[in-house]
N, C-alpha and C positions, 0 to 999 in steps of 0.2 A: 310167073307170079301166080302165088293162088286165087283162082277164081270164087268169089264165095257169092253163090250162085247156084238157087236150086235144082238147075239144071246140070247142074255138074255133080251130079247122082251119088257118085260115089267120097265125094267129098261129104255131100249134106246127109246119106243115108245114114253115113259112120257117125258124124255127130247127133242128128237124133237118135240112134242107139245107145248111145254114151249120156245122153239127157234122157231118153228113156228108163235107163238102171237107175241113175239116179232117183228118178221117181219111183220105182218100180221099191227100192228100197225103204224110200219112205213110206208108202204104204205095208210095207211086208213089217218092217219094224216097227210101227204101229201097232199094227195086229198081235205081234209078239211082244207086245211091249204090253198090252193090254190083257193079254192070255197066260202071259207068267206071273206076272206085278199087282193086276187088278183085279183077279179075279175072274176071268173071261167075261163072255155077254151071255142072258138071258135072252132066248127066241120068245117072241109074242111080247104080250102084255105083262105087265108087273103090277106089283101094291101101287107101284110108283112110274106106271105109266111105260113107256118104253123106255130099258135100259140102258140107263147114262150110259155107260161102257160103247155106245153103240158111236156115242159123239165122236169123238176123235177118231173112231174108223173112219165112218162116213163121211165123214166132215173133209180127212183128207183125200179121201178115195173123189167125192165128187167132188168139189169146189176147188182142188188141187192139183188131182193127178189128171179127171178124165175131163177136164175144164180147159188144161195148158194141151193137151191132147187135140183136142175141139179147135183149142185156136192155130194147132199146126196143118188143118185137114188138107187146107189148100196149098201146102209146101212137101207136105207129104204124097200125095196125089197131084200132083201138076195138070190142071182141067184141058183136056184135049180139042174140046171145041164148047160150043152153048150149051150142047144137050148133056154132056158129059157135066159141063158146070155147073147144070142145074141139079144134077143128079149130088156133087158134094154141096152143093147149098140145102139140100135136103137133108143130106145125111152130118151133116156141121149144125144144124136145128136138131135134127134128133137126138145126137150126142147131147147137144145142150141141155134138152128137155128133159132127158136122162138123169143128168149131172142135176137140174134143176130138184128133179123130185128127191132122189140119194140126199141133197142136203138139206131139203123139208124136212125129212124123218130125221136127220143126225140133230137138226137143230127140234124139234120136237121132242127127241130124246133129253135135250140141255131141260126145257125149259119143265118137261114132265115131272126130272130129279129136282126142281125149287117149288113148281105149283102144288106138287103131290104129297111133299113129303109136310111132316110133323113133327114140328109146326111148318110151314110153307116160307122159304127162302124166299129173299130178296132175289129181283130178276138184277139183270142189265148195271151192276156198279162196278163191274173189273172195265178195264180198257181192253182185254182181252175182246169181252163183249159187243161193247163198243164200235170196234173196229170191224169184228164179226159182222154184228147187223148192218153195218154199212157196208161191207161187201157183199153179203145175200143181199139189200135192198137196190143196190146197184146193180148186180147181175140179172135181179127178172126182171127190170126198166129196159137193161142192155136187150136180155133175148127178148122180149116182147115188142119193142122198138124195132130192131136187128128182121126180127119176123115180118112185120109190115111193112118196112123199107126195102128190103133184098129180097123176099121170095113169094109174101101174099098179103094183102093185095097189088105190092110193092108201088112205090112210088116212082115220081117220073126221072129220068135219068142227069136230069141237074140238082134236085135235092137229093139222089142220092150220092152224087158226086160232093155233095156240103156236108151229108151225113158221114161217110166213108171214113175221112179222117178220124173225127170224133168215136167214132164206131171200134175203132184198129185202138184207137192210142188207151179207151176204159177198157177195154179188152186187156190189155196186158194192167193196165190199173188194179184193175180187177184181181186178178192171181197173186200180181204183188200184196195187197189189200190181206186175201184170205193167208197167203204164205205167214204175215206180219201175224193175224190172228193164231194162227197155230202155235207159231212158235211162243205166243204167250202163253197157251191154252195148255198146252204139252210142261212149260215151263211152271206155272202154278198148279196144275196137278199135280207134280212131281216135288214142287216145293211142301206141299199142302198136304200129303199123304205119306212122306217119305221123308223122317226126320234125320237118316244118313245122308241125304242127298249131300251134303258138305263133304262128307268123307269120302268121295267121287268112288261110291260102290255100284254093283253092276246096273241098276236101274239107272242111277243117275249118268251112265256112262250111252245106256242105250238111248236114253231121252236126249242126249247131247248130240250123237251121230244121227237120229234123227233131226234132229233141228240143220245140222249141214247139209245133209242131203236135200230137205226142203229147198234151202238156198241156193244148192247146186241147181235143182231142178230148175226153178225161179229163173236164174240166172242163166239158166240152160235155153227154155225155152223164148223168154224177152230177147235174145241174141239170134236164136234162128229166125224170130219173127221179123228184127231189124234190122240186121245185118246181111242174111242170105236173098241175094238180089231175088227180083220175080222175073225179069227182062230173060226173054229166050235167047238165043246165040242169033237169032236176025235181030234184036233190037225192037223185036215187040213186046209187050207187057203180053204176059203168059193166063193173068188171072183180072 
């Protein structure tokens, strides 16, 4: 029977590799989705502040690809003892903090292209949005919480034991959350700038394959986090 079981290496490495491309695609077709179609991105500052174009990079580069990433560290690296464990609870905060700041700027960039411009756009009426800000606003409660519970000044080992759950289950919320955002965000650009989009020509064809890959990715990563046990081969909890 198959074991699905992160200990069973070559079963779980193969499938985060295969949810890796996935992801790996989405960001790459983004990019090229943006560099053919839209006109690439402007480095630095603009009339108009940082350049929108930059949003849908960033946006799915951090809050999506190196976010579902973050949430794999400890199934990816199996912690060998406390000190090795402290060392991925370091580097599972750093990536976040990372991830964090990448989608400050992608979201900076959104709101630069409405405050900036002339006359100055309405913020926050798509659902796209919406759902955005609720996933950014969710994610720095998450690391910020996640930060003083688990690694500094960490609390005591029965509230974290109450947190833990909670912690695991907005964690994959979360991804789900931003995945939901994109695929609006990607889907009304593409509406809104691309009046063939009907005529399923080549933009509207690459903005489609990216929207699957998302959901691959999504779907790729919630299943390793839920499904691939943490119990080592004696029956102890590994993490």
């Amino acid at each position: 029977m198959m074991d699905l079981n992160i200990h069973n290496r070559k079963l779980f490495v193969g499938s985060f590799l295969v949810v890796e491309l996935a992801g790996l695609l989405a960001v790459i077709m983004t990019i090229i989705w943006v560099a053919k179609y839209k006109g690439g991105v402007e480095w630095g500052n603009t009339d108009l502040g940082i350049d929108f174009n930059w949003h849908p990079i960033l946006m799915t580069l951090s809050l999506i690809f190196l976010y579902g990433n973050g949430a794999l560290i400890y199934r990816v690296i199996p912690p060998r003892n406390d000190s090795h464990k402290l060392g991925l609870k370091i580097g599972h905060a750093v990536v976040m903090m990372i991830t964090f700041i990448i989608m400050v700027i992608g979201l900076q960039a959104a709101f630069d292209s409405h405050n900036l411009a002339t006359p100055p756009k309405p913020n926050l009426y798509t659902l796209h949005s919406w759902i955005g800000l609720i996933a950014a606003l969710l994610f720095g409660f998450q690391w910020a919480l996640g930060f003083s519970a688990f690694l500094f000044p960490k609390f005591s080992p029965e509230i974290r034991a109450i947190l833990m759950p909670f912690h695991q289950y907005f964690g994959s919320s979360i991804l789900c959350l931003a995945v939901a955002a994109a695929l609006m965000g990607h889907l009304e650009k593409a509406i809104w700038s691309n009046k063939a989009y009907s005529q399923k020509d080549s933009e509207s064809m690459v903005v489609n394959f990216i929207g699957v890959f998302l959901v691959l990715f999504v779907m790729g990563v919630t299943f390793l986090l839920s499904k691939f046990s943490k119990e080592n081969p004696a029956g102890h909890r590994a993490v």
